[in-house]
C-alpha positions in Angstrom: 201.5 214.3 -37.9 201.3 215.2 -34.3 197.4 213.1 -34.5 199.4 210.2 -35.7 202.6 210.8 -33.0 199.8 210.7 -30.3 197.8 207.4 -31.7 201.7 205.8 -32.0 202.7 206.9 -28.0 199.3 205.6 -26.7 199.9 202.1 -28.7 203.5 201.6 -27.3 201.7 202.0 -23.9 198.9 200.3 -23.9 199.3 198.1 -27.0 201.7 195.2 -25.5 201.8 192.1 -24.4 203.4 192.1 -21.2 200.1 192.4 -18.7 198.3 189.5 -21.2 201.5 187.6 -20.8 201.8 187.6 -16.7 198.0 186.9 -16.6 198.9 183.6 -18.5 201.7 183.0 -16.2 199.3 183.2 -13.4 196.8 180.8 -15.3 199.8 178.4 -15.6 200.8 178.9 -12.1 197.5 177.8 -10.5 196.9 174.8 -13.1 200.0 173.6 -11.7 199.0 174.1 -7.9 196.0 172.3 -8.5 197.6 169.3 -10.4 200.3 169.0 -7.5 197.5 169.1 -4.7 195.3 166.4 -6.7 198.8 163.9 -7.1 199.2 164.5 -3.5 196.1 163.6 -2.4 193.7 161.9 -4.9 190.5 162.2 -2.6 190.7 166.3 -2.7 190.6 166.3 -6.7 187.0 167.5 -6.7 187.3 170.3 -4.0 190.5 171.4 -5.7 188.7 171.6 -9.5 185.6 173.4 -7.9 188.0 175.6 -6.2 189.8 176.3 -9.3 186.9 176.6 -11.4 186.4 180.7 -10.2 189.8 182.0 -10.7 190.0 180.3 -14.1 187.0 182.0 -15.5 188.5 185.2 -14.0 192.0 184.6 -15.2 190.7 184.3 -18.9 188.3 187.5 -18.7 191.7 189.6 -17.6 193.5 187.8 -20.5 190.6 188.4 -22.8 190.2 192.0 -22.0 194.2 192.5 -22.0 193.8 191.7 -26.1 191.1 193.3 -26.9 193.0 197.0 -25.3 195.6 195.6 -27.6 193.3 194.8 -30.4 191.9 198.2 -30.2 195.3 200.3 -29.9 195.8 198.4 -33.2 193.0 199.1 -34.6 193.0 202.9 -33.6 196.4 203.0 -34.8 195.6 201.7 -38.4 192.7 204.4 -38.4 195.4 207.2 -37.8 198.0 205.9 -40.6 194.7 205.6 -43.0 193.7 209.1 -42.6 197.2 210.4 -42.9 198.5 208.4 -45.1 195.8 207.2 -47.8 196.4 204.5 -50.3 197.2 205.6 -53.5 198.2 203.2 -56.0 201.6 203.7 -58.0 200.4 203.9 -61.6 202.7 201.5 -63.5 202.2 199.2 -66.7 205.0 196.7 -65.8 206.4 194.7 -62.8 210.9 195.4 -63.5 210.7 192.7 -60.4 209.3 190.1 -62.0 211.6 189.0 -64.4 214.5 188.3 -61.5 212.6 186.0 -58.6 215.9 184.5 -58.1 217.6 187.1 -57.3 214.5 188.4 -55.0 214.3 184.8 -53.6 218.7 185.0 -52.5 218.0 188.5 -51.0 215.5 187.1 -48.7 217.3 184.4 -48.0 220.3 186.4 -46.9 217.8 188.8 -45.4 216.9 185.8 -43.3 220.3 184.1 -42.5 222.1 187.9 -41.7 219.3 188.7 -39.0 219.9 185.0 -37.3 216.4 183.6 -38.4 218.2 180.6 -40.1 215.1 178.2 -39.3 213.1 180.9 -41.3 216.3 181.2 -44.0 216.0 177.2 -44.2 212.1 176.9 -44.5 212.2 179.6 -47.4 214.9 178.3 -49.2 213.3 174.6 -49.1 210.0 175.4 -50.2 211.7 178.2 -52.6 213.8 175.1 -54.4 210.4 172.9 -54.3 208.4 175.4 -56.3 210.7 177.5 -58.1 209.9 180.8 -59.1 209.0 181.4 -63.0 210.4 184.8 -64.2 207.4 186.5 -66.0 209.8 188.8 -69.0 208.8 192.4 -68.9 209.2 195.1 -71.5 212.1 197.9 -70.6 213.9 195.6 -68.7 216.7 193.2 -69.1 216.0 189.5 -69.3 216.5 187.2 -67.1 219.7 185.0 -67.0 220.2 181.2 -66.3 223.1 182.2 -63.7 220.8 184.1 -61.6 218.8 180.6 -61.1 222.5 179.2 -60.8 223.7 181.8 -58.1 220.3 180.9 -56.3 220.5 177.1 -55.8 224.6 177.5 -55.3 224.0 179.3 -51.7 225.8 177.7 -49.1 223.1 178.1 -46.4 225.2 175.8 -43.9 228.2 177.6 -44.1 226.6 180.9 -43.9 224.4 179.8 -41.4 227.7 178.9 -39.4 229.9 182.3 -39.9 226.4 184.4 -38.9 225.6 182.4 -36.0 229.7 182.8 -34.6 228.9 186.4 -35.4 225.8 187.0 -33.6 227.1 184.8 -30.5 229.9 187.2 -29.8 227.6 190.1 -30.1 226.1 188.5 -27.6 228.9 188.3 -25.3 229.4 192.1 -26.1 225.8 192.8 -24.9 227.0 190.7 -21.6 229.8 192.7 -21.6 232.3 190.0 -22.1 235.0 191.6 -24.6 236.8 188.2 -24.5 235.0 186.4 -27.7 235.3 189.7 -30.0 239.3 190.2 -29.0 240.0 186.5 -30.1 238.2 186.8 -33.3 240.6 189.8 -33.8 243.4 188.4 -33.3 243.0 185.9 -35.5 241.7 187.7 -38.0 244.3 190.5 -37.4 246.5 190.3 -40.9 242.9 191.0 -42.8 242.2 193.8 -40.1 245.5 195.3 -40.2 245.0 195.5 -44.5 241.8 197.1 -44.6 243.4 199.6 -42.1 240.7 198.7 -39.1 241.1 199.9 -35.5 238.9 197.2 -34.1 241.5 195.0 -32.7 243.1 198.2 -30.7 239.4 199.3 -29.6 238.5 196.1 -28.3 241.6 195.9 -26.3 241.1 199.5 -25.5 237.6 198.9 -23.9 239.1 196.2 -22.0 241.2 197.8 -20.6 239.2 200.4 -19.6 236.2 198.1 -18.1 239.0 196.3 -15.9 240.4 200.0 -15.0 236.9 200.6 -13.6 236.9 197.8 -11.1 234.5 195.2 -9.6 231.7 198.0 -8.5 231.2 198.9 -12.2 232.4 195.7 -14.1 230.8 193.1 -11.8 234.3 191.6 -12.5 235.9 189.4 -9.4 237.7 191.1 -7.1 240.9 189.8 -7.6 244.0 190.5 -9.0 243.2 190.9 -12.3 241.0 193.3 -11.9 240.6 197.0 -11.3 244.2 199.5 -11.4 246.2 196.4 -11.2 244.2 194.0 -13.3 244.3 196.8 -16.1 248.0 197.6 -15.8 248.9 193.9 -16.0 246.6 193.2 -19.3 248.0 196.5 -20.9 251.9 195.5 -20.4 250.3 191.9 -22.2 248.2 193.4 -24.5 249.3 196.8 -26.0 253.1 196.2 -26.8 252.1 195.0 -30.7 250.0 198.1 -31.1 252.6 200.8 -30.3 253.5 201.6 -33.6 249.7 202.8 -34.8 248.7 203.8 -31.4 251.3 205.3 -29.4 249.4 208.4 -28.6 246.5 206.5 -27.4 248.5 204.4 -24.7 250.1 207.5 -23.6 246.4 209.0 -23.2 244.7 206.0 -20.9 248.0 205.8 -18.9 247.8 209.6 -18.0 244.0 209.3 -17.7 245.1 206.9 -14.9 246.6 209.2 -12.7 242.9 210.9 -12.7 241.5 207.9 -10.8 240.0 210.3 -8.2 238.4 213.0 -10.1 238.2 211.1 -13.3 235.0 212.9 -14.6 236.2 216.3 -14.2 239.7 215.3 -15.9 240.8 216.0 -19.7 240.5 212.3 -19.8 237.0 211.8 -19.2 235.6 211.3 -22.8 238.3 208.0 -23.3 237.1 206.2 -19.6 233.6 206.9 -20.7 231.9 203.6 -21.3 228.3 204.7 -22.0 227.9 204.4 -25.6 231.0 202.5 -26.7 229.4 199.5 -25.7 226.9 200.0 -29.0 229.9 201.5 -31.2 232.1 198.4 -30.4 229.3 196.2 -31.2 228.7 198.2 -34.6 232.5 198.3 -35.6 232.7 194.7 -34.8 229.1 193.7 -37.1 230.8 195.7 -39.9 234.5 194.1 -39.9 233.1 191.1 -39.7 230.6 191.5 -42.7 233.5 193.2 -44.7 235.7 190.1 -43.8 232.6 188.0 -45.4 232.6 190.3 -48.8 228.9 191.5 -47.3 227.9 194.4 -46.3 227.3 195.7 -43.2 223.6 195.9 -43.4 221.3 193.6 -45.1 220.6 194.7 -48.9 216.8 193.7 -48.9 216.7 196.3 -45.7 218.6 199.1 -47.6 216.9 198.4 -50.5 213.2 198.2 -48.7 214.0 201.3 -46.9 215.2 203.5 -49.9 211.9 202.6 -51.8 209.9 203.6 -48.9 211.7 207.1 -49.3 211.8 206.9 -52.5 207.8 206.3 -53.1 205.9 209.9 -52.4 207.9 211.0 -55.0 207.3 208.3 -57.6 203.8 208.7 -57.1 203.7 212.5 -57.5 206.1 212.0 -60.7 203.5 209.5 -61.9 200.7 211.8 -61.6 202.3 214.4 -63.4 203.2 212.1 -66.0 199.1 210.8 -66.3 198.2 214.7 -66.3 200.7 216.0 -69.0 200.2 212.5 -70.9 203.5 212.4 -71.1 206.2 209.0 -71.0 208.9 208.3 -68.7 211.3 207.4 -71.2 214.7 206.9 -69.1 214.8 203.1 -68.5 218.4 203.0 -66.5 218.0 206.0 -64.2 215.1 208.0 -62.4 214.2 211.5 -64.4 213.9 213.0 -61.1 216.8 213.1 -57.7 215.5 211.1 -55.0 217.3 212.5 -52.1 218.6 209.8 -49.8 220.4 209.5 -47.0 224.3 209.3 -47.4 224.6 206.0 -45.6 222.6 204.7 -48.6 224.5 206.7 -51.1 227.1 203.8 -52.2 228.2 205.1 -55.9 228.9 208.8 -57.4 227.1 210.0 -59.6 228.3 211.3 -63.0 226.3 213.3 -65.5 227.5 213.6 -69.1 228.5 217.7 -69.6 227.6 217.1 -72.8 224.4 214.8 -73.5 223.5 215.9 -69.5 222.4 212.3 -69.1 223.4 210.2 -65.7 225.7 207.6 -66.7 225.0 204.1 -66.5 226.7 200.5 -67.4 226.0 200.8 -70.7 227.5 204.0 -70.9 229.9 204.7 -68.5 232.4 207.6 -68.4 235.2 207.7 -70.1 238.2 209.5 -69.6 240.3 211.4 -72.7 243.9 211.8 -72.6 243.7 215.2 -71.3 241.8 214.2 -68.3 238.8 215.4 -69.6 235.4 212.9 -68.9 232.5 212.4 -70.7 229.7 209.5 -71.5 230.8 206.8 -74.0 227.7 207.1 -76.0 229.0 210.7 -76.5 232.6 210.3 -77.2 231.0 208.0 -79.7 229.3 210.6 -81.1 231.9 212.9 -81.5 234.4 210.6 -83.3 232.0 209.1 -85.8 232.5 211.4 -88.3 236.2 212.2 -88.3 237.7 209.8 -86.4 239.9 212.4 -84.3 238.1 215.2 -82.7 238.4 218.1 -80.4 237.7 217.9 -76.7 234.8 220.0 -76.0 236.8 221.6 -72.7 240.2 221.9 -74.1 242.5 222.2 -77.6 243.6 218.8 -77.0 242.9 216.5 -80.0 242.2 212.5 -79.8 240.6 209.6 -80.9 238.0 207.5 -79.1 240.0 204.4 -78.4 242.6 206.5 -77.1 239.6 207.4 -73.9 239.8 205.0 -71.1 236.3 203.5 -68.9 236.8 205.6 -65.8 235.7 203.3 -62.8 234.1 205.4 -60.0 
């Protein structure tokens, strides 16, 4: 790995387009000179072109030899991952995707529209709806359904398009460090906030406060009134009285912190006037309230999805070796036979194992609950009742009957 860690730093310093790119500015530039001497004087157009003729040729060798260092950091890198990382196909007899292009076809679409490309999101979805995908039925998996098709063509791309595109313009303001888009889009979206018990209307307000606090020299801010000690003071006596109840504490905190002015980075109060990396964590709180408003997640599924497989695949293609070897089967259709560790931002539903078939739950069978508070898979509480009708819990003396268990939703 530290081969491939070497091949990867020398590509991100060598390998970009930023030398090729000023080389064609400079092209551009003196194309322009020359077209502005000729206009000026019609009689000099053949000096000027002969003049010109030299630094052309010499422009287009730089930009020539600029790709071909970055062809060959490509190439060198793509050496490094083959050696390392040798392709090794995932033995498999059946496609599970290829019975559900529809849904495959809306995830990249909303891949598309959530990252801002909505030209890209349109183009797909246009040519997507021209040629429709055929779903191709494979064995071990569950048909497809006509409402997938349905929930496909139903996607309001305009409307979407519209709610990402107010999104990512106030992120952009954020980058610019103007607070001012993100704190009206709280406010009017507060009630919602408030119910999901979200602090992003306080933090914005918070890191407003604190940018004004800091003063022109820091905040590039006019040097007026509303800005620095006073400026802050004034917005907090407009701004903070509605959140006294929740954040009482808080207040208290960045008044105190104000009487550090002086030696504020040596005060207890240091960490809350600290504007480093709340910048990015604003940004991310705001991204995710706003998403959660939507009914979407935070980050895009095809991404979470993509990214999980990726993890997921060294393992699936050691399993399926093993599998070739023993000439066995891999006969669990609704869960993997072996843990695929993940990381917990990806984890989004607990896992419950039968104690008594020790199979992973699923749908089809989920958990049930007992009277007693006991929980095990349907498929076995079906088992245990078919005979008798009341039985014993395995854990406990207490006696029911399956329809007395209830589904137990995790």
């Amino acid at each position: 790995m530290d081969a491939l860690q070497l091949e990867l730093a020398k590509l991100r310093r060598d390998a970009n387009l930023s030398q090729s790119i000023q080389d064609v500015d400079n092209i551009i530039a003196q194309l322009e000179n020359a077209r502005e001497s000729i206009v000026s004087d019609r009689n000099s157009t053949s000096i000027t072109l002969a003049k010109l003729q030299n630094p052309l040729k010499s422009g287009f060798d730089k930009v020539n030899d600029d790709l071909k260092k970055i062809h060959k950091g490509h190439s060198n890198y793509g050496k490094a991952l083959d050696k390392h990382f040798p392709v090794k196909a995932l033995p498999t007899e059946y496609d599970a995707l290829a019975s559900h292009p529809s849904l495959i076809n809306r995830a990249i679409a909303m891949h598309f529209l959530r990252e801002g490309q909505f030209q890209v999101a349109t183009t797909f979805l246009d040519e997507a709806l021209d040629n429709p995908p055929q779903p191709v039925p494979t064995p071990g998996t569950p048909n497809p359904s006509a409402s997938e098709s349905e929930d496909f063509t139903s996607l309001n791309v305009e409307e979407l398009q519209a709610k990402f595109a107010n999104m990512y313009e106030v992120l952009r303001e954020l980058k610019n460090r103007n607070l001012h888009p993100a704190i009206e889009w709280a406010r009017i979206n507060s009630h919602e906030l408030e119910k999901r018990g979200s602090n992003l209307e306080y933090e914005l307000n918070q890191l407003q406060f604190v940018w004004l606090f800091q003063g022109p020299q820091v905040n590039g801010l006019p040097d007026d009134a509303n800005n620095g000690v006073g400026g802050a003071l004034r917005y907090a006596r407009e701004n903070f009285g509605s959140f006294q109840g929740r954040f009482q504490r808080h207040i208290q905190q960045l008044a105190t912190g104000m009487a550090f002015k002086s030696n504020l980075k040596d005060s207890p109060y240091q960490r809350i006037f600290n504007t480093e990396t709340v910048w990015d964590d604003v940004s991310a709180s705001f991204t995710r309230e706003f998403c959660t408003l939507m009914g979407r997640s935070a980050d895009s599924p095809l991404y979470t999805a993509a990214t999980a497989g990726v993890i997921a695949l060294p393992t699936l293609i050691k399993l399926a070796s093993i599998v070739k070897e023993k000439r066995t089967e891999w006969t669990t259709q609704n869960e993997l036979p072996v843990e695929i560790p993940l990381p917990r931002s990806m984890i989004f539903h607990p896992i419950f194992v039968c104690p008594v078939s020790k199979e992973q739950t699923t749908e089809e069978n989920p958990p049930m609950m007992m009277p007693c508070g006991h929980v095990i898979a349907k498929e076995s509480l079906n088992r245990l009742g078919l005979r008798v009708g009341r039985f014993k819990c395995p854990y406990c003396p207490n006696e029911s009957q399956p329809k007395d268990a209830r589904e137990l939703i995790m």
